[in-house]
C-alpha positions in Angstrom: -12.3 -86.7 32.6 -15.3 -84.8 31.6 -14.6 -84.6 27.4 -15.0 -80.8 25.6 -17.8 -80.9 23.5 -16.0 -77.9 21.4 -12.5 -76.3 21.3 -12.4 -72.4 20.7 -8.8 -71.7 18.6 -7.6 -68.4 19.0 -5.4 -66.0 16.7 -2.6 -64.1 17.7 -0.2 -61.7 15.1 1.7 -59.3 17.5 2.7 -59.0 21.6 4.0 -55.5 21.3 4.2 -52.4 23.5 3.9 -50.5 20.0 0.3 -50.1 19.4 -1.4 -51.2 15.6 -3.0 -53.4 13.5 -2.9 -57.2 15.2 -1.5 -56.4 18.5 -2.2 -57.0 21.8 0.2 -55.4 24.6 2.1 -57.5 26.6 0.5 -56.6 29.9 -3.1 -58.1 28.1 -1.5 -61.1 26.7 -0.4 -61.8 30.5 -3.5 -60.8 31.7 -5.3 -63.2 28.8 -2.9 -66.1 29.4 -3.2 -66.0 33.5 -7.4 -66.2 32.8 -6.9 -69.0 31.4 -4.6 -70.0 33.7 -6.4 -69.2 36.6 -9.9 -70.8 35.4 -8.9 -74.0 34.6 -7.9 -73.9 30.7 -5.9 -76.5 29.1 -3.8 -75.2 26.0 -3.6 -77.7 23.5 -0.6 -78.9 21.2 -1.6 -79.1 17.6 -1.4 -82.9 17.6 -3.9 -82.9 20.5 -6.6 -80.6 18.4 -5.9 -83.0 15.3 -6.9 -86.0 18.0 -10.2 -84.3 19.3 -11.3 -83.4 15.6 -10.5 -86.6 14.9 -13.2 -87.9 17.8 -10.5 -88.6 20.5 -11.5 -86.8 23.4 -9.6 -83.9 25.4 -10.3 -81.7 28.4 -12.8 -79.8 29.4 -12.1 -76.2 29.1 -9.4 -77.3 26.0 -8.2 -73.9 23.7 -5.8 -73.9 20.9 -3.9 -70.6 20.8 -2.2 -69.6 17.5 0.1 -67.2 16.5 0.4 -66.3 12.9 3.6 -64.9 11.0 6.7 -65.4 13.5 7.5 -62.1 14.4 10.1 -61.4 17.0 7.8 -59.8 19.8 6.5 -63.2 19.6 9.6 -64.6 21.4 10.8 -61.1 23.1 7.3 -61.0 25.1 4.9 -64.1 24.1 7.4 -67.1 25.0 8.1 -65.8 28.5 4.4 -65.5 29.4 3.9 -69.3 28.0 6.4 -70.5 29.8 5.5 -68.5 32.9 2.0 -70.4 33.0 3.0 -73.9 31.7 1.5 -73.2 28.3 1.6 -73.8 25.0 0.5 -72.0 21.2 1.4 -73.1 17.7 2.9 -70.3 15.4 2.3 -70.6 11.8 5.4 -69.4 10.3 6.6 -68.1 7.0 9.3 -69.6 6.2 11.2 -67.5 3.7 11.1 -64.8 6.4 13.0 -66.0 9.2 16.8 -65.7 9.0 20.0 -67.0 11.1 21.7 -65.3 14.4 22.1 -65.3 17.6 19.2 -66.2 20.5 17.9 -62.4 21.4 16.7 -61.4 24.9 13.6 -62.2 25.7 11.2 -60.2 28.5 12.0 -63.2 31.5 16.0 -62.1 30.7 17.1 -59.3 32.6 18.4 -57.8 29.2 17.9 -54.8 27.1 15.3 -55.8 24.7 15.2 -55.3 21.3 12.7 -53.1 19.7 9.7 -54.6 17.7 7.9 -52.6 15.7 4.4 -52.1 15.1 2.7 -54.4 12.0 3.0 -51.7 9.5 6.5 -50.9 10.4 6.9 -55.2 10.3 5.5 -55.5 7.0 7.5 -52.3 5.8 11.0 -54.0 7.2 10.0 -57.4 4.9 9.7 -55.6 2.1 12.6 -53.5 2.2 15.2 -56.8 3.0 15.3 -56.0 6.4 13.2 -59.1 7.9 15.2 -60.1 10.7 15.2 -57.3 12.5 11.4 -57.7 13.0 10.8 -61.9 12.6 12.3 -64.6 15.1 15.1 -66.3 13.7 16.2 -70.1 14.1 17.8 -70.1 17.0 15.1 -68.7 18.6 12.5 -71.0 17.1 14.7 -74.1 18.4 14.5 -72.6 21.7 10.7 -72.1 22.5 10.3 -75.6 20.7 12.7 -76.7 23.2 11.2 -75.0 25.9 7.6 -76.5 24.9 6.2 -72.7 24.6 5.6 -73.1 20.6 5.2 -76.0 18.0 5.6 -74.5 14.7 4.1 -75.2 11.4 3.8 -73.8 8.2 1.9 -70.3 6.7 3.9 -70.7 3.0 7.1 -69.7 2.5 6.4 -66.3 1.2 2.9 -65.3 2.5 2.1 -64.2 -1.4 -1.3 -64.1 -2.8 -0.7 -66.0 -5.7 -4.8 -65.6 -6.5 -4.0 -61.4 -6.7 -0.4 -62.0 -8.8 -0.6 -64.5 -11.0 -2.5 -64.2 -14.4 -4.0 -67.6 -15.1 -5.5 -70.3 -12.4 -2.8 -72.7 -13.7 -0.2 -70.7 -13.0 -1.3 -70.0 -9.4 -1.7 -73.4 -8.4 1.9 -73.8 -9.9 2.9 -70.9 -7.9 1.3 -71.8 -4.8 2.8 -75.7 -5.4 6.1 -74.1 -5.6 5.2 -72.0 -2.2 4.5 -74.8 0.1 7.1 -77.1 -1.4 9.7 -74.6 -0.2 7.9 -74.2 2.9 8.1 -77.7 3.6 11.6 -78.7 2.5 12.7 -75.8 4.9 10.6 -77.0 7.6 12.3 -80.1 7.5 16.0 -79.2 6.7 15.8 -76.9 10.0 13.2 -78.4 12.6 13.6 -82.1 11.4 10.3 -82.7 10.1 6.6 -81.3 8.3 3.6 -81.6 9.9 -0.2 -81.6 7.7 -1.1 -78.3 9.8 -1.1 -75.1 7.4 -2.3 -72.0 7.9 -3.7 -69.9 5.0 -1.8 -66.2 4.6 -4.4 -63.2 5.1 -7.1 -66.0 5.5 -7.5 -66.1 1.4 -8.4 -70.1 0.4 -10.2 -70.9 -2.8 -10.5 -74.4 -4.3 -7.7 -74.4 -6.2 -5.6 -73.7 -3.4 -7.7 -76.5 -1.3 -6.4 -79.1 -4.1 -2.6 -77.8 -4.2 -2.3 -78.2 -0.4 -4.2 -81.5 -0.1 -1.2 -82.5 -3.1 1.5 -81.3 -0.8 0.5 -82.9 2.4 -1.9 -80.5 3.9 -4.8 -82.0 5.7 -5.8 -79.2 8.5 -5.9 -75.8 6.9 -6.8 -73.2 8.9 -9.0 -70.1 8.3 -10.0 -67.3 9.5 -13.5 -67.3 10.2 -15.2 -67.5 13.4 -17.1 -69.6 14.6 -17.1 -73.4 16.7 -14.5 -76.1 16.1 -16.4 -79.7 17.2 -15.5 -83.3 15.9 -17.7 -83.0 13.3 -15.7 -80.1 11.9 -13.7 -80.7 9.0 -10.4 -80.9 9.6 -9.8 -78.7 5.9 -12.2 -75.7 7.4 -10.5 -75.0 11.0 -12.2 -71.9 12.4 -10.2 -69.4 14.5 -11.7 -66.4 16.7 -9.3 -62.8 16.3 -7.7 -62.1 20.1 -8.5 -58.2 20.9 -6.4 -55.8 23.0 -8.9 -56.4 26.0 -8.8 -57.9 29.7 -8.9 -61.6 30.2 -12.2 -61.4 31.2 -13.0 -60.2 27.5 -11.0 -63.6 26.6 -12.9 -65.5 29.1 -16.4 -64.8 27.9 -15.3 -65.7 24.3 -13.9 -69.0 25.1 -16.5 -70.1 27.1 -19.4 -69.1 24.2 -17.0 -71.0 22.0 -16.2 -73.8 23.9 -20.6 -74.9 23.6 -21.0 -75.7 20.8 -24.8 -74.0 19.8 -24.3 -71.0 21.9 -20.6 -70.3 19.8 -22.6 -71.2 16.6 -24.9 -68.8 17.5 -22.9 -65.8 18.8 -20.8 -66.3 15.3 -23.9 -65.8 13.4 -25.2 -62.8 15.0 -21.9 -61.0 15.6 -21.0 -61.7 11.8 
């Protein structure tokens, strides 16, 4: 097996027919996921990314794809692509969001599909108590975990700034101690079990929230600033590259800058 020298991770919010902020359509996630498909691409589990940036080697051609927040077009039209292709993605979730019901159809199904929103209109639904008719809910996490499309992991519980709302920096540690406790005890009360991945909400770390998450378990915290992931990357400073609305040839040309190491380094440099 010829060993990746580099492994681009990718960032997904929205697969949505309704157009905004963080979205790609459905038809270009497709398109995205069969490239990679197509070409050779492995997609990697979260446990084998910890491995290679731990110096145990993967594929060739490896990419982690993430998905941030949990929101239901995530399962109605991500999932059945994944599964489609034999591939995986890890979806940081917030935990206080996500709610109880019935499994909804899914794109694969043969159903009437439910509608999902555009990310204003998501964010707009959270606030106003009206999360789960925009986020996945349990049942439907336990089913892509079961199906192997998603591994889930923690983005907080509430996806607060605690750096813009609290007063005082010992009050936000407090704050954001509180936070990933919660996140964590619910992680385990309804998947079984916590693992060290976290993902920071809106990409906002400072070191204060560095040394709250290290004290609550964290050990790879994930940004969102581009450029190339190696084995000499730390596993506290994860870089992720932001998905565009755009063929899979667009995807293809990123991955493969990313995937060498000087050429990624470079290309993040210059493109800022």
């Amino acid at each position: 097996m010829k060993p990746a020298r580099a492994v681009p991770v990718l960032m997904y919010h929205h697969v949505s027919p309704s157009k905004g902020l963080v979205t790609v359509s459905p038809a270009t996630f497709e398109a995205q996921m069969r490239w990679l498909a197509e070409h050779g691409w492995t997609t990697l589990s979260t446990d084998d990314f910890a491995g290679f940036l731990a110096g145990r080697p993967v594929p060739d051609k490896s990419v982690l794809v993430t998905f941030d927040d949990g929101y239901l077009d995530n399962w109605v039209y991500a999932h059945p692509v994944l599964e489609r292709f034999g591939q995986r993605a890890t979806l940081f979730t917030i935990t206080g969001w996500i709610g109880d019901g019935a499994v909804r159809p899914h794109a694969a199904s043969g159903q009437t599909l439910p509608d999902t929103p555009d990310h204003k209109a998501c964010k707009r639904a959270v606030d106003e108590g009206r999360a789960d008719t925009v986020m996945m809910r349990w049942s439907e996490i336990e089913a892509a975990r079961a199906a192997g499309t998603f591994d889930f992991h923690s983005h907080t519980h509430s996806h607060a700034r605690w750096d813009k709302l609290c007063a005082s920096a010992s009050e936000k540690r407090d704050r954001l101690a509180e936070d990933l406790a919660a996140s964590r005890r619910t992680l385990v009360e309804r998947l079984g079990g916590v693992s060290d991945h976290l993902c920071w909400p809106q990409g906002y770390f400072d070191d204060d929230y560095l040394d709250v998450a290290r004290a609550a378990g964290f050990r790879h915290l994930y940004t969102t600033i581009k450029d190339v992931n190696t084995p000499a990357t730390p596993a506290g400073h994860i870089h992720r590259l932001v998905t565009k609305d755009k063929p899979g040839e667009w995807l293809g040309s990123r991955v493969r800058w990313f995937a060498r190491p000087w050429l990624g380094h470079l290309y993040a440099k210059v493109s800022g």
